[in-house]
C-alpha positions in Angstrom: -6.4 14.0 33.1 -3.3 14.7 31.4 -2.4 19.0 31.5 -1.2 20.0 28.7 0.6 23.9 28.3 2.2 24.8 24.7 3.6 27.7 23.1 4.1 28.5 19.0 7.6 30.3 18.6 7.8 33.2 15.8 9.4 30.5 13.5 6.4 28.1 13.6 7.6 25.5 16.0 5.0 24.0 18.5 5.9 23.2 21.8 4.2 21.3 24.1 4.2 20.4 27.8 3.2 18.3 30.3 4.6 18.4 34.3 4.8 14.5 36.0 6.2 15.0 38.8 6.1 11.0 39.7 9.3 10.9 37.7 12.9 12.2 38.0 13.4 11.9 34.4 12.0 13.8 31.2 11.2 13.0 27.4 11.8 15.2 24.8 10.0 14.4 21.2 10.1 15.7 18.4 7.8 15.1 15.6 8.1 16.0 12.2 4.8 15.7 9.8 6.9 14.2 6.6 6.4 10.3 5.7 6.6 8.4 3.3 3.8 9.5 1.7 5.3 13.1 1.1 7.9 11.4 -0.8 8.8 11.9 -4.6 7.4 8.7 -6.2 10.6 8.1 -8.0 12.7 8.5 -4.7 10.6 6.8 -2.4 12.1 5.4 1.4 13.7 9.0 1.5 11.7 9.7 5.3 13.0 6.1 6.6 16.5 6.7 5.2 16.5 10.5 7.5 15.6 8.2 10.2 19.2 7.1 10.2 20.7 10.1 8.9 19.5 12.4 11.9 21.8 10.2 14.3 24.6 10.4 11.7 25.9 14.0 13.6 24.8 17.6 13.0 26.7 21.1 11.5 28.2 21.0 15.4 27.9 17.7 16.9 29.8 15.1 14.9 28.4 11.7 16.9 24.1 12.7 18.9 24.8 9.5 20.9 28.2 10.1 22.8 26.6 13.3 24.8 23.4 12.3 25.3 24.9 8.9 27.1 27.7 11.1 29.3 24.2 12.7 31.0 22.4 9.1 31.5 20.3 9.3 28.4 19.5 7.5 25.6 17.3 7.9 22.2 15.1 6.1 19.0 12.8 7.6 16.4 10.8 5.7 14.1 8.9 6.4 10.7 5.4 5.8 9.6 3.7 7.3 6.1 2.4 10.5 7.7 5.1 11.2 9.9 8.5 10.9 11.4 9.4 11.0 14.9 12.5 11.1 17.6 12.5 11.1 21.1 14.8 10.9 23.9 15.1 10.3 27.8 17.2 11.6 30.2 17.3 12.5 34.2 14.9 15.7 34.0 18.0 18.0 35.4 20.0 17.6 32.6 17.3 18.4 29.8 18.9 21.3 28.3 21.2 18.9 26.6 17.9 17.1 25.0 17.5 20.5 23.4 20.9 21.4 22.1 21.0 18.2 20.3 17.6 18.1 18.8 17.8 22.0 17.7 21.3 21.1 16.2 20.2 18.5 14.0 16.8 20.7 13.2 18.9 23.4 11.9 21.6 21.4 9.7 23.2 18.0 9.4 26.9 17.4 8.5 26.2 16.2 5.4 29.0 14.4 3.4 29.0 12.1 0.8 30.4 9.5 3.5 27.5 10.2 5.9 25.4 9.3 3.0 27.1 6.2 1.9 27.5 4.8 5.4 23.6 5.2 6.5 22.5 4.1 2.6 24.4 0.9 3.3 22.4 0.6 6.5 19.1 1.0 4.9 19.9 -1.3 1.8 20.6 -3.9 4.5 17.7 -3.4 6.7 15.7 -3.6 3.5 17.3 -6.8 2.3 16.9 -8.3 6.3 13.5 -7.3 7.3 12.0 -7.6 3.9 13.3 -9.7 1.7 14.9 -12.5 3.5 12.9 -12.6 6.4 10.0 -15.3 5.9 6.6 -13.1 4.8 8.6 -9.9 4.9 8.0 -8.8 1.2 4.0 -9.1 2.7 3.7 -4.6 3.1 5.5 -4.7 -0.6 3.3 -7.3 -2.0 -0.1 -6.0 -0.6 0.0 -1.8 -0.3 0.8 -1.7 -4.4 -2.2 -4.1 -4.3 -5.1 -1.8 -2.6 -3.2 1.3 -3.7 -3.4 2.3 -7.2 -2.8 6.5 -7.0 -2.3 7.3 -3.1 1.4 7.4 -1.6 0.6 4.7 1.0 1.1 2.3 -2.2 4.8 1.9 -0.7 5.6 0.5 2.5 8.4 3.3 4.7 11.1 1.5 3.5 10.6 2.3 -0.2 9.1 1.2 -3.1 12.3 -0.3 -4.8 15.7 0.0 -3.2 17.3 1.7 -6.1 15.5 4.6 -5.3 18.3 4.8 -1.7 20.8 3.3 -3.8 20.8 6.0 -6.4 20.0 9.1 -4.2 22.2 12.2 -4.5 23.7 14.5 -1.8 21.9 16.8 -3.5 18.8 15.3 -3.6 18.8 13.9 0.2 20.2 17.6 1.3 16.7 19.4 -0.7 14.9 17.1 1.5 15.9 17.7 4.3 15.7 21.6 4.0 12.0 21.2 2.7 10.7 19.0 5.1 13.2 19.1 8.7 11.9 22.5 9.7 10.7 24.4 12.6 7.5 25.1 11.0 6.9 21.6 10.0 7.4 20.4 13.5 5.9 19.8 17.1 8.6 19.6 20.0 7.0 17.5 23.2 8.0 17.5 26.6 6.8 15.1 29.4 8.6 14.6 33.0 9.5 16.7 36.0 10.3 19.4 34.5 8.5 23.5 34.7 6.7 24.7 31.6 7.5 27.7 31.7 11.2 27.1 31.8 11.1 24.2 28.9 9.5 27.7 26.8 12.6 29.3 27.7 14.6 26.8 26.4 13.0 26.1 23.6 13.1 29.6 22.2 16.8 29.5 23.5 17.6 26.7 21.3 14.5 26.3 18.8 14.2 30.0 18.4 16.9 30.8 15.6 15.8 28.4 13.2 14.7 30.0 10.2 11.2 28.6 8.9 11.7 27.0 5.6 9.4 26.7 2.7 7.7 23.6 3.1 7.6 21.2 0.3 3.7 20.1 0.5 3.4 17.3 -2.5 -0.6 17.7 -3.8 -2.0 13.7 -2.8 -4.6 12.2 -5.2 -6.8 10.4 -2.7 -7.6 6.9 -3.5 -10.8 6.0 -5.4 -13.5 3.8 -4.2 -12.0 0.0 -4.4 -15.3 -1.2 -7.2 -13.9 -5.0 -7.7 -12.2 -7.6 -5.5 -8.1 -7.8 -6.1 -6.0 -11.4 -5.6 -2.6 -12.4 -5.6 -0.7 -15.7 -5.6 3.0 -15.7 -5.2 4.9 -19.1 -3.7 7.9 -18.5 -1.6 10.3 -20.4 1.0 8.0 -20.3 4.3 6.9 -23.1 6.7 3.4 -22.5 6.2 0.5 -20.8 3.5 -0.9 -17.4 5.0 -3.6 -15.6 3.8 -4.0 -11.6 4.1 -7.1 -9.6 3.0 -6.8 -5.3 3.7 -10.3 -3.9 3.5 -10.1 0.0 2.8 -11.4 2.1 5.6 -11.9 5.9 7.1 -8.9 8.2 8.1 -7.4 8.1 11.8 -9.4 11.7 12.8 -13.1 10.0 10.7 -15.8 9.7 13.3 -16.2 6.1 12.6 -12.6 5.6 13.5 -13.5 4.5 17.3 -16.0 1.6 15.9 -13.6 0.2 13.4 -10.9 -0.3 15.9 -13.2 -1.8 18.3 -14.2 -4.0 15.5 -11.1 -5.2 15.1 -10.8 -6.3 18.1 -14.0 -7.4 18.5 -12.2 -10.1 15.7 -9.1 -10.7 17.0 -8.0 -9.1 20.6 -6.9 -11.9 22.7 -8.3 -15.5 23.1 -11.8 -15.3 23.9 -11.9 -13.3 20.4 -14.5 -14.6 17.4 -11.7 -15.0 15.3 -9.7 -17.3 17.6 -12.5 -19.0 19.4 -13.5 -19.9 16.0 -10.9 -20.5 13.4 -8.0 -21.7 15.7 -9.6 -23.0 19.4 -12.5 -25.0 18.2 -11.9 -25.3 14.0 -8.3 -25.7 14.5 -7.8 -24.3 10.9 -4.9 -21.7 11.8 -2.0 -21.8 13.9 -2.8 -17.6 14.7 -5.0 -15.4 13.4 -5.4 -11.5 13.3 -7.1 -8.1 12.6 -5.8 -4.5 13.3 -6.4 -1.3 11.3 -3.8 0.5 10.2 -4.5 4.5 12.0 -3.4 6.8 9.0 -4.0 10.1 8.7 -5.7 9.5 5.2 -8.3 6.6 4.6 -6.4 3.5 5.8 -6.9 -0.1 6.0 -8.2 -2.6 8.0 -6.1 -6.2 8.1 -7.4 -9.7 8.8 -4.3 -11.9 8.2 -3.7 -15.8 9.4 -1.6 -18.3 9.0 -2.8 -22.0 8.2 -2.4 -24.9 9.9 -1.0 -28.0 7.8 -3.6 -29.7 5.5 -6.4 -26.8 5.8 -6.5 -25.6 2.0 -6.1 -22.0 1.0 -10.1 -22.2 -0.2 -11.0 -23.3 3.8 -9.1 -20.7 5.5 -10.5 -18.0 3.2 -13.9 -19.7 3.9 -13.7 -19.9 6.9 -12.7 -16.6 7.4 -15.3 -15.1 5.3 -17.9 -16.8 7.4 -16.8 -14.7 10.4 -17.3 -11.4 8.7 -20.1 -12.2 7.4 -21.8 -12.9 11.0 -20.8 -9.2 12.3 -22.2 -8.1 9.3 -25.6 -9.7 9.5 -26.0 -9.1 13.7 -25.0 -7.0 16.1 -22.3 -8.2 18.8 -24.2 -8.4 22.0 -23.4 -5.5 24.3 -21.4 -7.8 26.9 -18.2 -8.3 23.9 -18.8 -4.6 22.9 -18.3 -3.4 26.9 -15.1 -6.4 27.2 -13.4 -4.9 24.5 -14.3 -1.4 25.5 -12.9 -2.0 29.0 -9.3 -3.5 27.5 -9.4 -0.4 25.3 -9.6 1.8 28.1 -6.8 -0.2 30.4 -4.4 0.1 27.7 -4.8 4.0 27.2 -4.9 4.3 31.3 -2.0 2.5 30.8 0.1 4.0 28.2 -0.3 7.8 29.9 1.5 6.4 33.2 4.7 6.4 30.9 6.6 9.7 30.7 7.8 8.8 27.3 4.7 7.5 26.1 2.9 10.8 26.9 5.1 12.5 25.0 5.1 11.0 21.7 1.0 10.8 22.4 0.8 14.3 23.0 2.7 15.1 19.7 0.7 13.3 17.6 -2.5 14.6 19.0 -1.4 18.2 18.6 -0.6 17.1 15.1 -4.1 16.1 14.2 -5.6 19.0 16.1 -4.7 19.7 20.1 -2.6 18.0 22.4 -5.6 18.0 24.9 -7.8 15.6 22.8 -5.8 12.6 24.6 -8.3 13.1 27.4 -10.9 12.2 25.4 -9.9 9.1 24.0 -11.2 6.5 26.7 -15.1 8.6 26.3 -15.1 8.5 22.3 -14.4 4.5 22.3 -16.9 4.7 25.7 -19.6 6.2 22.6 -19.5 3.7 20.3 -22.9 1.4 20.2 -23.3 -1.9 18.9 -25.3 -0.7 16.0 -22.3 1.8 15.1 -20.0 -1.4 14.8 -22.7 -3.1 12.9 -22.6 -0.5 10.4 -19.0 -0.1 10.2 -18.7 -4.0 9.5 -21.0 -3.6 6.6 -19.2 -0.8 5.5 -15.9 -2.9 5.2 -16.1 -6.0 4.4 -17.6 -6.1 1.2 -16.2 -8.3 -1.9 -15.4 -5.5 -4.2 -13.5 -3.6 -1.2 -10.9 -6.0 -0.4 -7.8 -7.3 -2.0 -6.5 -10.8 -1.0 -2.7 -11.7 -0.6 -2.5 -15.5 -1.3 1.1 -16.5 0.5 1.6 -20.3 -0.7 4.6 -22.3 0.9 6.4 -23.8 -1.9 6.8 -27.1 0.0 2.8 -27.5 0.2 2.3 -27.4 -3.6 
C-alpha cells in the first residue's frame, strides 16, 4: 500500500507525497498536463521542444544542471501527447534545492533568442537522428497521420514537420510557455525520506508565489469510428520488410483498459507468448514480433508490429498474423494464460513501486487522471478481468475496417 498525503496551494498547484523511509534519497516530479496534442496544428513538436528548453536556465538560474550536481543530484523529463514531465533525485537532506529549481523554471525561463536557437538546433537533430536516418524511424510519422484523420495524436511528440521548430518565434515559444507551464496546470510529486508536512511547507515557500495563468485549453475533435481498412507501402534502406497494423482502441481511464493490455500480452509478452510460439518459434516467419497498446488519455491504439524473416512474403506475414487474431477472437484464452499474464502484470507493478523515483512519476500521473491513491488498485483491476472480458475486447479490436496497415518493404528485397 503506497500512502499518499497532498495538498492544493491557493494558486492551483497539486502537491503530492509519499514518506519511504527505505531510502536516504528523494524524487521530486513535476508534471505538467500539456502534450503534443495541446499543440497548435501548424506549430506542432512545441511540448518536445520545452523539454529541452526547461534545462536551458531560468529568470535566476542560468545553467539547472551545475547546482543540482554540487548536492549529489541529477535530472530527465520526457514528453508524451497528453503530458510533459521532469523529475529529479537527490540525497533526501538537500531537497530544498529540488524546489528552488523546479519553482524557478515554473515561474519564468531566460528566454533569448540564443536559448532558442541553441535547443531548436538540438531538436532539428534529434529529429533528423531518431527519425529520419535511423532504420524504421519515420514508422510514428508514417502510421499516426495514417489512423488519425482529425485528433492531435495524428503527430508523433517530435512534430508533424520540422519546419514547424525551425520557424518558431521567441514570441510564439514564450505564449507557450505562459499558457501552458503554470502552477494551475501542474502536479508537483514527492517520493523518499522526507516529512510531508514539511515538503508542504516548502512547496508553498517556493511554489506559492506563482501566479496561476490562463490556461490555453485547445477544443479536441475526437476521432470518428475507423469504417474501412487503411494501407500503406513505402520502400526504404532497411535490412529487412516489417509489417505494422494500429487497431483503434478505449482511453487509458475506459473500463476495458485492463483487458486490452492483458490482451496484448496475452499476444506478445515474452516467449511462451501466441505470437512468438507461433509466428517466430515453430513458423519461423519473423525474426521478432510484438503487441503493446499505446495508454493515452484519449482513445488510443493498440500495435501488433513484426519484422520478417528473409524469403517469408509481405502477404505471409500479414497472414499469418491475421490468423492469430482471429483465434482470440473466435475462443477464449484458457484461464491458466489469462492467470500467467495476470501474475507478470502484477510483479512488474510490485516492482516498479519499490523505486522511489518510479513512485513519484506514478503517483503524478494517477492524480492526473483522478487521485494519487488509485495506484493501489492497479494489481486488483487487472486481478478483475475474465477471459470472456478479453474475448470481447479482441472482438472489439481487430476488425478489418478498424485497422490501418504500414507495409515497410526493404528496397533490397524487391
Amino acid at each position: 500500500m503506497i500512502n499518499v498525503e497532498r495538498l492544493v496551494l491557493d494558486n492551483g498547484l497539486r502537491v503530492v507525497v509519499h514518506q519511504d523511509k527505505s531510502t536516504p534519497l528523494a524524487a521530486v516530479n513535476t508534471l505538467y498536463q500539456v502534450g503534443a496534442k495541446d499543440e497548435d496544428p501548424s506549430r506542432t513538436g512545441f511540448a518536445h521542444l520545452f523539454e529541452h528548453l526547461m534545462f536551458g536556465g531560468s529568470k535566476n538560474i542560468p545553467s539547472f544542471d551545475e547546482p543540482l550536481q554540487k548536492v549529489g543530484g541529477d535530472n530527465n523529463a520526457w514528453t508524451s501527447n497528453d503530458m510533459t514531465n521532469y523529475y529529479l533525485t537527490l540525497p533526501a537532506n538537500n531537497i530544498e534545492t529540488g524546489f528552488w529549481l523546479e519553482s524557478d523554471r515554473m515561474m519564468e525561463l531566460d528566454f533569448s533568442e540564443n536559448s532558442l536557437e541553441v535547443q531548436r538546433k538540438v531538436v532539428i537533430e534529434e529529429f533528423k537522428q531518431r527519425y529520419l536516418n535511423q532504420p524504421y524511424g519515420d514508422i510514428p510519422l508514417l502510421v499516426r497521420p495514417m489512423a488519425y484523420k482529425v485528433h492531435p495524436y495524428q503527430w508523433s511528440t517530435i512534430g508533424k514537420d520540422i519546419t514547424h521548430i525551425e520557424n518558431a518565434t521567441l514570441e510564439e515559444v514564450k505564449t507557450f510557455f505562459y499558457h501552458h507551464y503554470a502552477p494551475n496546470n501542474a502536479i508537483l510529486s514527492v517520493s523518499g525520506n522526507v516529512d510531508p508536512e514539511k515538503i508542504f511547507k516548502l512547496a508553498d515557500k517556493w511554489f506559492g508565489n506563482i501566479p496561476a495563468r490562463e490556461v490555453t485549453r485547445r477544443p479536441i475533435e475526437m476521432e470518428p469510428a475507423q469504417t474501412e481498412e487503411r494501407v500503406l507501402h513505402v520502400d526504404r534502406d532497411v535490412p529487412a520488410d516489417l509489417l505494422h497494423m494500429v487497431f483503434h482502441i478505449g482511453a487509458r481511464t475506459d473500463a476495458d483498459f485492463y483487458a486490452t493490455d492483458l490482451l496484448s500480452d496475452v499476444l506478445s509478452n515474452g516467449a511462451s507468448s501466441r505470437l512468438y510460439q507461433s509466428l517466430i518459434k515453430n513458423q519461423k516467419l519473423f525474426t521478432d514480433v510484438n503487441a503493446y497498446i499505446s495508454g493515452d488519455l484519449h482513445p488510443g491504439l493498440l500495435t501488433v508490429t513484426g519484422r520478417l524473416s528473409n524469403n517469408v512474403t509481405m502477404e505471409q506475414g500479414a497472414a499469418a498474423i491475421g490468423k492469430e487474431l482471429e483465434a482470440v477472437c473466435q475462443s477464449a484464452v484458457s484461464d491458466y494464460e489469462l492467470q500467467k499474464v495476470k501474475n507478470k502484470i502484477e510483479s512488474t507493478l510490485v516492482y516498479s513501486e519499490i523505486n522511489f523515483l518510479n513512485k513519484a512519476m506514478n503517483l503524478a500521473q494517477f492524480e492526473m487522471t483522478g487521485q494519487a491513491e488509485e495506484i493501489n488498485l492497479e494489481p486488483q483491476k487487472y486481478q478483475q478481468v475474465t477471459t470472456e472480458d478479453l474475448l470481447n475486447v479482441a472482438r472489439k479490436t481487430f476488425r478489418k475496417e478498424n485497422c490501418s496497415t504500414l507495409y515497410y518493404h526493404a528496397k533490397s528485397l524487391r
